[in-house]
DOROMI-61729 format. One line per field, with one value per residue (C-alpha): x, y, z; residue in three letters. Coordinates in steps of 0.25 Angstrom, whole numbers, plus 5000, padded with zeros to 4 digits. Example, Ala and Ser with C-alpha at 12.3 -4.5 7.8 and 13.67 -1.06 7.14 Angstrom:
BEGIN
east	5049  5055
north	4982  4996
up	5031  5029
residu	ALA  SER
END
This chain:
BEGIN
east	5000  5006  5005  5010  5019  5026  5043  5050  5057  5072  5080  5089  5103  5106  5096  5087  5074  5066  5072  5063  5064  5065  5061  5069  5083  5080  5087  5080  5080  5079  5066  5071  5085  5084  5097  5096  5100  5105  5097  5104  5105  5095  5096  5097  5082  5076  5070  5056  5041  5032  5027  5040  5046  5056  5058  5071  5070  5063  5061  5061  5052  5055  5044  5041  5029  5028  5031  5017  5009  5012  5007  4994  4992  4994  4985  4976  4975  4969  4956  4945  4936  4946  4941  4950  4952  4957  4972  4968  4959  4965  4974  4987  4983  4996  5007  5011  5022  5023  5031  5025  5030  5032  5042  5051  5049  5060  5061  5063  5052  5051  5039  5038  5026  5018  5010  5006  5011  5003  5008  5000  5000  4993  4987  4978  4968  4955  4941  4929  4921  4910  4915  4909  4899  4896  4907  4913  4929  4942  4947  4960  4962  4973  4969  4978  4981  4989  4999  5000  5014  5017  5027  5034  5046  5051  5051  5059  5060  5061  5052  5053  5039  5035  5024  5018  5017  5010  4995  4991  4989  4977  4971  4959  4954  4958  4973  4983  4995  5001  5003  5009  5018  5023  5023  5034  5048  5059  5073  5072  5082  5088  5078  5077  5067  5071  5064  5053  5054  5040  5032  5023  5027  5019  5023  5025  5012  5014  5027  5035  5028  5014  5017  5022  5010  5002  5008  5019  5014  5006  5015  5025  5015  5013  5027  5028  5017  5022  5036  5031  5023  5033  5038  5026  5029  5020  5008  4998  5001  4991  4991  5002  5004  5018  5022  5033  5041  5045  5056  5057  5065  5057  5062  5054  5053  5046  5039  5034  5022  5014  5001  4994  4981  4974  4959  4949  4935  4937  4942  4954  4961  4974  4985  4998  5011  5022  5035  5044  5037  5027  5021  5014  5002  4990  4979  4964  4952  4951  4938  4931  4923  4908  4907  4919  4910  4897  4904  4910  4896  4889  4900  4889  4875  4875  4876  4868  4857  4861  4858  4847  4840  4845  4840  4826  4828  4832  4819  4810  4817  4817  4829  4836  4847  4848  4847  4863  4866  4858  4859  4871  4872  4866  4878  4887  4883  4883  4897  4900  4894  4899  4914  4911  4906  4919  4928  4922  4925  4938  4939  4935  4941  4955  4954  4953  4964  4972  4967  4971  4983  4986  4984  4994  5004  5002  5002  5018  5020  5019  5026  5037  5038  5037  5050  5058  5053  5064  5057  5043  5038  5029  5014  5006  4991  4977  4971  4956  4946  4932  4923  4911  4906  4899  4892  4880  4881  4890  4884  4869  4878  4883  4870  4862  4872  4871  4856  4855  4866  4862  4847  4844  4846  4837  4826  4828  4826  4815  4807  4813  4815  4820  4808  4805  4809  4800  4794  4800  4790  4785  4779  4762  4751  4737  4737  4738  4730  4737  4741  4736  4747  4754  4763  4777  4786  4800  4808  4800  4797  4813  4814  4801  4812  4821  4813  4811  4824  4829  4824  4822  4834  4832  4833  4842  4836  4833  4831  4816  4809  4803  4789  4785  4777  4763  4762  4752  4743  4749  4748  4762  4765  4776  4788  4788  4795  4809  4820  4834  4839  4848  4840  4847  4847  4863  4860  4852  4842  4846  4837  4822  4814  4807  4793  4780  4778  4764  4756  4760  4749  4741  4745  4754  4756  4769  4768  4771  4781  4787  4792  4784  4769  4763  4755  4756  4768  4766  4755  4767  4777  4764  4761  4778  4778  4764  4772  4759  4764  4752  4746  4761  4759  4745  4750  4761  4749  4742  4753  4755  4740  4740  4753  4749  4758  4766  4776  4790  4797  4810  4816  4828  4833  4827  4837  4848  4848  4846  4858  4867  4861  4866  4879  4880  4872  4885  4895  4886  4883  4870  4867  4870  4862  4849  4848  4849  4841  4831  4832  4828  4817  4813  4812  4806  4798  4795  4808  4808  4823  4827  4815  4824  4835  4831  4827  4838  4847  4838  4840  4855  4856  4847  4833  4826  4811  4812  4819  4807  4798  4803  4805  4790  4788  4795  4788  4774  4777  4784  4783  4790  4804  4812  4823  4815  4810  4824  4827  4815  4817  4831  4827  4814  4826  4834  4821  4820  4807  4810  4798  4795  4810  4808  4793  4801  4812  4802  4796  4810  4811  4797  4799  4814  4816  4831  4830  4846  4850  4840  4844  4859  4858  4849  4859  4872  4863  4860  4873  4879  4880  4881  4867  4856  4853  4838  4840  4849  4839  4827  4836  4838  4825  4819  4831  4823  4811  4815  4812  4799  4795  4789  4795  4786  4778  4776
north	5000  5013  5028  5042  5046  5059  5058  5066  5079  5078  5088  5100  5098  5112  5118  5103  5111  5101  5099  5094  5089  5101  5096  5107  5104  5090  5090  5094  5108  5114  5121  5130  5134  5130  5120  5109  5095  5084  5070  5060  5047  5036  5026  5010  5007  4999  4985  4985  4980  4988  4995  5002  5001  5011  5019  5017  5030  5043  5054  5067  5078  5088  5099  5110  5115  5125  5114  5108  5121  5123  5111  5111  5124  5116  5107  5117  5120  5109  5106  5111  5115  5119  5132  5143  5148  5135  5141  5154  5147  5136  5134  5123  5117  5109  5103  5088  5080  5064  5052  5039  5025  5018  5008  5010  4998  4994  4981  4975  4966  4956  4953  4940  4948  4941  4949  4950  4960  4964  4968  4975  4973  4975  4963  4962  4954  4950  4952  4950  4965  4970  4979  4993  4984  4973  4963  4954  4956  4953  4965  4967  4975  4977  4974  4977  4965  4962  4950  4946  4940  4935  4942  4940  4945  4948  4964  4968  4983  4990  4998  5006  5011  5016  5011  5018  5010  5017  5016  5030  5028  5039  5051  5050  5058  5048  5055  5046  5046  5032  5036  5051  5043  5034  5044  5052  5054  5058  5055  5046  5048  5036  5037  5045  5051  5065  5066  5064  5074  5083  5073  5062  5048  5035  5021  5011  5001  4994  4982  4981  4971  4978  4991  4985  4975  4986  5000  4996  4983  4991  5000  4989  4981  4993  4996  4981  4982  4995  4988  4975  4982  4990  4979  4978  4977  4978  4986  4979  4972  4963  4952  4956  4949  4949  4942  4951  4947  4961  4962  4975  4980  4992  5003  5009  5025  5037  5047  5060  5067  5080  5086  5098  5101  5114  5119  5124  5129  5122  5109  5101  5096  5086  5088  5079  5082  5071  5076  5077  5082  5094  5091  5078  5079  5074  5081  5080  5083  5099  5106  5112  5125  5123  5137  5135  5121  5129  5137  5127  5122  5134  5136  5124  5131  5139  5127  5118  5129  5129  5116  5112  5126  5119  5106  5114  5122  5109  5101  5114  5116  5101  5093  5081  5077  5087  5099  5101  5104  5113  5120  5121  5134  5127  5116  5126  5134  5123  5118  5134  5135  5121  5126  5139  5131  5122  5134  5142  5129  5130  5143  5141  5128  5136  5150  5143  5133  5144  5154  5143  5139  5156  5156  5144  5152  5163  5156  5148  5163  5171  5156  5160  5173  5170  5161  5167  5179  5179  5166  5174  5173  5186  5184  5179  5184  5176  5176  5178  5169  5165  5172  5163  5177  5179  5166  5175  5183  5173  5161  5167  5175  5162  5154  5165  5166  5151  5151  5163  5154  5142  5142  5155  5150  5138  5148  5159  5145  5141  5153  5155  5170  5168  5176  5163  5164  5167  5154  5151  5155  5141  5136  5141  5130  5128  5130  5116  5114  5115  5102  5101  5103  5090  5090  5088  5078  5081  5081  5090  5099  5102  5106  5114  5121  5121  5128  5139  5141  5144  5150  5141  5143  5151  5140  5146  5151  5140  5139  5139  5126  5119  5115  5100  5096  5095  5079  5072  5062  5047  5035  5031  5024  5028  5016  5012  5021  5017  5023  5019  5031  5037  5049  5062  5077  5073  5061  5063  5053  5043  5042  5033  5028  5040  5042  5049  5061  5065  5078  5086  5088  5101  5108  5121  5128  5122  5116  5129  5121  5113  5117  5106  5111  5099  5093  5078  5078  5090  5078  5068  5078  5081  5065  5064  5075  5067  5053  5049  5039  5034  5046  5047  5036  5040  5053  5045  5037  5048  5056  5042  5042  5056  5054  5056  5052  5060  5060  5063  5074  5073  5063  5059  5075  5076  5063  5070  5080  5074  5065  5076  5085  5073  5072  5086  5081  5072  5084  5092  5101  5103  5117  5111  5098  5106  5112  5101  5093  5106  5103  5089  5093  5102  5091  5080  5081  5067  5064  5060  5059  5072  5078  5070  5075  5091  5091  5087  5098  5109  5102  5104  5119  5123  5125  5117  5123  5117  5105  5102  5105  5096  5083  5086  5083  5071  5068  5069  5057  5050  5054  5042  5048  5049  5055  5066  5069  5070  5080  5089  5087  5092  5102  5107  5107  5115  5126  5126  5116  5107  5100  5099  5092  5082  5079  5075  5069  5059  5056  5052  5044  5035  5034  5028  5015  5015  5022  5016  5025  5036  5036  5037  5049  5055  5056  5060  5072  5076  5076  5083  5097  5102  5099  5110  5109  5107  5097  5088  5090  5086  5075  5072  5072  5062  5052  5055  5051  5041  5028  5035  5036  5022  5014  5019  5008  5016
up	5000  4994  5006  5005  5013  5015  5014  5026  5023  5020  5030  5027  5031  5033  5042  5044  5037  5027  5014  5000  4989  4977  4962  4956  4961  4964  4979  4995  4997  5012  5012  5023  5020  5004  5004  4995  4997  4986  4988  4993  4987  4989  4999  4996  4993  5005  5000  5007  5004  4993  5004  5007  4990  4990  4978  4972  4960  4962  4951  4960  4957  4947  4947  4955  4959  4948  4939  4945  4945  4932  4926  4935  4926  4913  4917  4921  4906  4901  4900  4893  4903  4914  4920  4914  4928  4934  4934  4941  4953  4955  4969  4972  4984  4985  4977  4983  4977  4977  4973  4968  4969  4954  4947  4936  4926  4916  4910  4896  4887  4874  4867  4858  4848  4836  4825  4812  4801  4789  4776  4765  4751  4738  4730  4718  4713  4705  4705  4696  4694  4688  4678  4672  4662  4670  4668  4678  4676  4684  4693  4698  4711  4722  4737  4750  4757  4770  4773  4788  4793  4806  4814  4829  4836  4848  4855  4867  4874  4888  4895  4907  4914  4927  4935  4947  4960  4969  4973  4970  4955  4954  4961  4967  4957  4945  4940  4936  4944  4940  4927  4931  4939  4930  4918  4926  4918  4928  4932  4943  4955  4966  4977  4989  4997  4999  4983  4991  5002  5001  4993  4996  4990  4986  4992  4983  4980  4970  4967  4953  4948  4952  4946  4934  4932  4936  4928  4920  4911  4901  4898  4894  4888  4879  4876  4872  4862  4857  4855  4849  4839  4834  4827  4819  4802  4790  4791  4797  4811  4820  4828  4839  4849  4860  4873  4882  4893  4901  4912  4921  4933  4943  4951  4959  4959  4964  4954  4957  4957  4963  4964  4964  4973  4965  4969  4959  4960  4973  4969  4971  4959  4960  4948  4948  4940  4937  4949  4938  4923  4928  4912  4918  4927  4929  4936  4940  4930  4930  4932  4920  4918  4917  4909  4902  4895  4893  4886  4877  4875  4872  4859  4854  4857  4844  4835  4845  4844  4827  4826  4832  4824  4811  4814  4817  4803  4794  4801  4797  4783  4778  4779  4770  4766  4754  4765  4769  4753  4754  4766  4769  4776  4789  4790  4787  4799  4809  4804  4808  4821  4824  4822  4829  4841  4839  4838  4851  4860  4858  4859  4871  4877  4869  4878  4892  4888  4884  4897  4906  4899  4900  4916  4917  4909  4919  4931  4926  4924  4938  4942  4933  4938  4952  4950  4941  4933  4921  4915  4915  4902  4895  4898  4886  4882  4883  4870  4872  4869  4867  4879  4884  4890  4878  4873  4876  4865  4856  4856  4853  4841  4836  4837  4829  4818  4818  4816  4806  4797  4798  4800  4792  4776  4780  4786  4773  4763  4772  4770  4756  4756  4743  4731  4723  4707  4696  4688  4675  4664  4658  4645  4646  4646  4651  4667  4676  4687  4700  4705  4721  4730  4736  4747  4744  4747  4757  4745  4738  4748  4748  4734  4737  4747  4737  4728  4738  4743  4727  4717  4702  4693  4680  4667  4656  4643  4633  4618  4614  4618  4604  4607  4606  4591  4593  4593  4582  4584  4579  4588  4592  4605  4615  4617  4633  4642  4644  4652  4654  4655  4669  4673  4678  4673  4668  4661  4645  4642  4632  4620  4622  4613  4604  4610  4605  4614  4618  4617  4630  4639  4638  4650  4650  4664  4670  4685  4694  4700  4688  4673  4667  4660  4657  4667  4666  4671  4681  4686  4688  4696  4706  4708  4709  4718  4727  4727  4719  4708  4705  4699  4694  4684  4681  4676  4668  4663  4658  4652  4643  4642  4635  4626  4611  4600  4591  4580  4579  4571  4565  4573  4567  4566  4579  4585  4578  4586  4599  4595  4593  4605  4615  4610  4615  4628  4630  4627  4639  4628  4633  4626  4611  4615  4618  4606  4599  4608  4604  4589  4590  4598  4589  4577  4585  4598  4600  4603  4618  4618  4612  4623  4633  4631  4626  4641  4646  4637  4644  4658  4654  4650  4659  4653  4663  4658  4644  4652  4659  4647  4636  4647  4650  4638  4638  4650  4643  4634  4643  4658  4666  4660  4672  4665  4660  4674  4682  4672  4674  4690  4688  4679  4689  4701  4691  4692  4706  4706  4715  4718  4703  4702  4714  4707  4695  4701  4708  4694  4689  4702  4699  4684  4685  4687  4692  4706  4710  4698  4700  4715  4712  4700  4709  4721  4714  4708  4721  4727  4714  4719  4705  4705  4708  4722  4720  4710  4720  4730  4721  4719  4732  4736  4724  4733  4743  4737  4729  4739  4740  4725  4720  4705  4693  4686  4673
residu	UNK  UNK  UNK  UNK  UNK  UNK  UNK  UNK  UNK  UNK  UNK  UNK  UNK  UNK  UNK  UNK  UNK  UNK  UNK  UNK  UNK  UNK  UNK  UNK  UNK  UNK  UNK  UNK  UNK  UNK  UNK  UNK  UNK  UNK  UNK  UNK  UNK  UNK  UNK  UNK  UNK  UNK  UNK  UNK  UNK  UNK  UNK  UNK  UNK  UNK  UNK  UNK  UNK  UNK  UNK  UNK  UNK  UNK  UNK  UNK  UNK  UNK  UNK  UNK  UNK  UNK  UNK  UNK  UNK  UNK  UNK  UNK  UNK  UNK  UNK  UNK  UNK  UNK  UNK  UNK  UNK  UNK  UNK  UNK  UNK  UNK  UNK  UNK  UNK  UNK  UNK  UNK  UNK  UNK  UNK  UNK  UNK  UNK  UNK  UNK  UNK  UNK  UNK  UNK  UNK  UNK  UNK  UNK  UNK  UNK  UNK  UNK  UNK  UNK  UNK  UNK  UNK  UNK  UNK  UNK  UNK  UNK  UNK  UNK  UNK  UNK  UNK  UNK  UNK  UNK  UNK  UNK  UNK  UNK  UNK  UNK  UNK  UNK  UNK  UNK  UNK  UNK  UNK  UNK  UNK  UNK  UNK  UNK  UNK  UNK  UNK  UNK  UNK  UNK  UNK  UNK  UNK  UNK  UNK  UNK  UNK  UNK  UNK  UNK  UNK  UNK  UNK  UNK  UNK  UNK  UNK  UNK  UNK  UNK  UNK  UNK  UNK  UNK  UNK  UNK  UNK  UNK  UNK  UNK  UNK  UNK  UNK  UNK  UNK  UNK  UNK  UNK  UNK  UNK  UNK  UNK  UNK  UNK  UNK  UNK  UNK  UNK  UNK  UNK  UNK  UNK  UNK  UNK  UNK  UNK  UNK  UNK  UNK  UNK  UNK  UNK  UNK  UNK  UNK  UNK  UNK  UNK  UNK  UNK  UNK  UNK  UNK  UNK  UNK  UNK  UNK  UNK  UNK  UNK  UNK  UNK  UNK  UNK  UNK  UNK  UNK  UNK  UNK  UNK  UNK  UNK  UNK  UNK  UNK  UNK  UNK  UNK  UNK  UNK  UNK  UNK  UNK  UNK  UNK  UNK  UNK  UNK  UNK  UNK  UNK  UNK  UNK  UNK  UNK  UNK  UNK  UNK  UNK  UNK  UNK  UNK  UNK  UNK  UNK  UNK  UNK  UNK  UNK  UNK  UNK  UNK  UNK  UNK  UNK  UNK  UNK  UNK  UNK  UNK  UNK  UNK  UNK  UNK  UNK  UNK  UNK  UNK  UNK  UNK  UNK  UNK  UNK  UNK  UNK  UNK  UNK  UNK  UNK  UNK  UNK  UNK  UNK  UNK  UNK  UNK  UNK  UNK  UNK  UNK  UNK  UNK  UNK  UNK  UNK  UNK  UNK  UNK  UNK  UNK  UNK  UNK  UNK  UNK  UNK  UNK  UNK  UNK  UNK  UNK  UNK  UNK  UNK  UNK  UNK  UNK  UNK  UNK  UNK  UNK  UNK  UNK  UNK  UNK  UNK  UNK  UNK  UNK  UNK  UNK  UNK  UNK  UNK  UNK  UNK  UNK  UNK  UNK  UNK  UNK  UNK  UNK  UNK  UNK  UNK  UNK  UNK  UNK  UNK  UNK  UNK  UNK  UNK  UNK  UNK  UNK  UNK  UNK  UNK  UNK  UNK  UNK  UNK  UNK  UNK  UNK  UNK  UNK  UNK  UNK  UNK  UNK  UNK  UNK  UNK  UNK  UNK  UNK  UNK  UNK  UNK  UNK  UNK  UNK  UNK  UNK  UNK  UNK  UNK  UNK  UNK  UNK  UNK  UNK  UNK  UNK  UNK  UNK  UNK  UNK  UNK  UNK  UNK  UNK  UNK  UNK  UNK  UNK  UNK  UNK  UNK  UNK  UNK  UNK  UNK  UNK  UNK  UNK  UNK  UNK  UNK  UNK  UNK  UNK  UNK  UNK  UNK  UNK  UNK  UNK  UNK  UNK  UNK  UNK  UNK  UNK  UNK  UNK  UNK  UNK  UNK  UNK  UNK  UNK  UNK  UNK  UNK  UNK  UNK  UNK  UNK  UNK  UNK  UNK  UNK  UNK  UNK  UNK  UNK  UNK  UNK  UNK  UNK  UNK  UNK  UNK  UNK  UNK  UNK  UNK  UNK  UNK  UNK  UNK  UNK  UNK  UNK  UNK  UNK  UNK  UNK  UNK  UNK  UNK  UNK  UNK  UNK  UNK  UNK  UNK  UNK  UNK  UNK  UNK  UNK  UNK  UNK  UNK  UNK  UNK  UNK  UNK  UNK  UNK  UNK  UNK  UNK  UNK  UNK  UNK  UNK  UNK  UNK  UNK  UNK  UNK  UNK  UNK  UNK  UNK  UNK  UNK  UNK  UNK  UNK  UNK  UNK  UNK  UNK  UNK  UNK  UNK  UNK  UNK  UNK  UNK  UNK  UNK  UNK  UNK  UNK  UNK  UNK  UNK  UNK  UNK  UNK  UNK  UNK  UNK  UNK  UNK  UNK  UNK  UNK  UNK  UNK  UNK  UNK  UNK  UNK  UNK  UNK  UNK  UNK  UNK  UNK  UNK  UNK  UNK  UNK  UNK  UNK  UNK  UNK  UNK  UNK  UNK  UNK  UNK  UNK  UNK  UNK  UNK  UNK  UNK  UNK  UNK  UNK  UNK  UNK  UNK  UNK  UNK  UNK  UNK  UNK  UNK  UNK  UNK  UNK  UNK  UNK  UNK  UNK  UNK  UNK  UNK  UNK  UNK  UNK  UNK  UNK  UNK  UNK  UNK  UNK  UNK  UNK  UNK  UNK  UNK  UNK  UNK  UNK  UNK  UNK  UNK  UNK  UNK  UNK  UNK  UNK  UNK  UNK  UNK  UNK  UNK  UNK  UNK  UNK  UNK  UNK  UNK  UNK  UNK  UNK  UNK  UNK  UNK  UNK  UNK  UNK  UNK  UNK  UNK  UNK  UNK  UNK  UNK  UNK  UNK  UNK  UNK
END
């Protein structure tokens, strides 16, 4: 069982006053008359039980207590919450200083170790594949593969650790001592107990053989790993495995140690130092300042406050996934306040490390000056820092520039303070009866946002439109509808069959909130718009019932100039094509692939009116054309009709009868940020809508 005991006062051989032991020159000097005194050598070691082990090295004290105070103050410094006045109020209640018992371990090992070492190399070989056309063939490919050897040997090394032997291993509070104790790098001395005069000293608790089983044989189990490892080869290595044999010599030794008592705020705190490097301590857990951490957290209010007011606005506005596009501003702002509030903490934590860190360069100053005044160095400044004093005023500021940033540019598109644009002027007709207002679905009550948030853009002049022939009475059937075509606004339509057009259906006024005029197909985008596909393909039924044949004018003039006007399609020579795509509409109107693809020029220069006009003519002979329909939705998009562009885009859905392909055009177009942003949210929301949209039967 280990005590504390007190060592009795050496004696002064010149006046017989007490002499101590003094860590700056290392020998007793007299407290009375100031003489010093050399140590004398050690005694023989007496051989005893545990309970009386002398120590047979001691490493004397090397720090004064200015040395202590001074690193209380570092220490002092750390933290993040430790009260910036904690170096002002705080009061030494004593310094003590103590030795405690350990053993010096050194010894020698070997370790027989087994493992295997990997090597990596490159190899090829063959595989059958499935080539670009659909042909099995032979591959070959390089692959990285790794050969595993066996390997042993035999390591050897010394080691030399310390283990502490005494009983008192923590503080009651939890510190570790062992390890400050056994950390400790000194010179050590032959024993003798007038090192000890003026401190307190640990007994001896533990044996060799119990220290060393206890304290020491991890530390040497990890330098054998570290050594055998280091023979590892190649560059993979697993499966270690090692035996060790150790053999070790003790010497048992004091080390020491002191503590300082400091009240704060009326509590006692207990800091330790290592006796002979002031830079090693350990110390119990500081306080922390309350109003310091609600300051901290109060630098998170404002975008706390944000957030939860965007969340609010973004349920109120409408959200999906096509909202962050669009809408960026928002995101923006709270990355901004979020950086803000990230930057103002550490302000914060940065000033009170530096103000503390100010006051322990003051307080080693007046010691400095105290002692010796020539090694005082020229005071430096404080920078200012942030001021919690007015989070009052601040953090309101910062909370309402927040809002008005974020949350503004989706109020002002909410309420659309934007004037709407003028409509386009469109062909004349004989009014249609207003078709009863349905209720939208999600997808298309975001265009109908869209739509209010942007005015429709202005389609370029065009060259005059020739006007289809009047059809003549001659009964002639229309071939089956057949449509192996990829649909998309960047992809022309390869020839069909030629196909009898019908008499366009006497109705004039265009659909207020579509280009086309002829209400047939204004029928089909309002039962797109309801989800109602029966009535869809009863509207398709009657658009067939009322087709009328007709005759064709000069058709191989006519297919002349289609063939020439897609050579200059492929060219993107979209200008040249239309005209000829003009001409040959001009000689033969009958022509549903030169109609085709005359829509599709316009769609590519620009003139989205005459787009959606000659398509709707298509569309009167042969309505299920999806091809014809993705082209008017993107040209609606292009005016700013949303709902009328999702309507159609719906139709293109129901009417083709390859949705994998569909569904991949469909989102590459709407991540292509080339695309009009109304366009790639119409397209966005027929993905959306797409699970929802039944498979045509026509």
């Amino acid at each position: 069982m280990s005590e504390t005991h007190d060592i009795p006062d050496a004696k002064c051989k010149a006046c017989g006053a007490n002499s101590t032991y003094s860590p700056a020159t290392g020998n007793l000097k007299c407290d009375y008359c100031g003489t010093t005194e050399e140590i004398a050598p050690p005694p023989p070691a007496p051989k005893s039980s545990l309970e009386s082990v002398q120590a047979q090295m001691i490493a004397p004290a090397s720090i004064t207590e200015e040395d202590m105070v001074s690193s209380l103050h570092n220490y002092m410094t750390l933290g993040k919450y430790t009260p910036d006045d904690i170096l002002e109020r705080h009061a030494v209640l004593s310094i003590d200083r103590f030795y405690r018992p350990a053993f010096v371990f050194k010894g020698a090992f070997q370790a027989h170790w087994t493992a295997s070492f990997g090597y990596e190399r490159e190899e090829t070989y063959n595989v059958r594949e499935q080539n670009d056309k659909g042909y099995m063939v032979w591959v070959t490919k390089t692959r990285k593969v790794t050969d595993w050897r066996p390997a042993s040997g035999t390591s050897q090394g010394d080691f030399c650790f310390v283990g502490y032997a005494g009983s008192q291993a923590t503080t009651p509070a939890g510190l570790d001592l062992a390890s400050l104790v056994e950390g400790c790098k000194a010179m050590l001395q032959p024993w003798n107990a007038s090192y000890l005069t003026g401190t307190n000293c640990e007994s001896f608790a533990l044996s060799p053989n119990e220290t060393y089983r206890r304290r020491v044989t991890g530390a040497v189990e990890r330098d054998i790993g570290i050594t055998v490892q280091s023979n590892a080869q190649g560059d993979y290595q697993k499966d270690w495995n090692w035996t060790s044999s150790t053999s070790w010599d003790s010497t048992s030794l004091l080390l020491p140690l002191c503590r300082l008592k400091f009240e704060y705020d009326g509590k006692t705190y207990e800091f330790w130092v290592d006796g002979t490097n002031a830079k090693r301590y350990r110390g119990d857990a500081l306080p922390e300042d309350t109003g310091k951490k609600n300051a901290v957290y109060r630098s998170f209010i404002p975008v706390g406050l944000y957030t939860a007011c965007l969340g609010v606005a973004l349920y109120l506005v409408g959200f999906d996934q096509t909202l962050a596009p669009t809408h960026y501003v928002p995101w923006l702002t709270l990355g901004a306040g979020v950086a803000i509030s990230l930057e103002r903490r550490h302000s914060l934590l940065k000033y009170s490390k530096q103000y503390r860190q100010y006051a322990a360069y003051m307080a080693k100053q007046e010691s400095t000056i105290l002692a010796n005044p020539q090694k005082a160095t020229p005071p430096r400044r404080l920078k200012p820092g942030v001021n919690p004093a007015y989070d009052k005023i601040s953090l309101p500021i910062f909370t309402t520039l927040l809002l008005a940033f974020g949350i503004g540019p989706l109020i002002l598109a909410q309420i659309n303070l934007t004037p709407p644009s003028a409509p386009q002027e469109k062909p004349h007709s004989a009014p249609t009866p207003a078709a009863p207002a349905m209720p939208a679905t999600p997808a298309q009550q975001d265009m109908a946002d869209d739509q209010s948030m942007a005015p429709a853009p202005e389609a370029p002049p065009s060259p005059p439109l020739p006007q289809p022939v009047a059809p003549h009475e001659q009964p002639m059937s229309a071939p089956p509808f057949d449509e192996p075509v990829n649909v998309g606004s960047n992809a022309v339509s390869p020839p069909l069959p030629s196909m009898q057009p019908a008499t366009p259906a006497p109705v004039a006024t265009p659909n207020a909130e579509t280009g086309i005029v002829f209400a047939p197909l204004n029928a089909l985008l309002m039962a797109s718009r309801q989800g109602d596909w029966a009535q869809v393909e009863q509207d398709v039924a009657t658009i067939r019932a009322s087709e009328k044949p007709v005759v064709h004018g000069d058709r191989h003039a006519a297919r002349t100039e289609n063939e020439a006007g897609l050579q200059l399609l492929k060219n993107n020579d979209f200008a040249q094509a239309n005209q000829l795509f003009l001409a040959a509409f001009s000689k033969d109107n009958a022509d549903m692939e030169i109609a085709n693809n005359l829509g599709y020029s316009f769609l590519k220069i620009g003139d989205y009116p005459h787009c959606i006009r000659i398509l709707s003519i298509l569309l009167m002979h042969n309505p299920v054309r999806s091809a014809a329909w993705i082209n008017i939705a993107e040209a609606e998009a292009r005016l700013g009709n949303g709902d009328a562009a999702l309507s159609a885009l719906r139709l293109t859905i129901y009417f083709n009868h390859n949705r994998t392909a569909l569904q991949s055009h469909f989102r590459d177009w709407s991540m292509d940020e080339n695309q009009p942003e109304l366009w790639r949210r119409v397209l966005a929301g027929g993905l959306r809508d797409m699970d929802t949209i039944p498979d045509s039967s026509l």
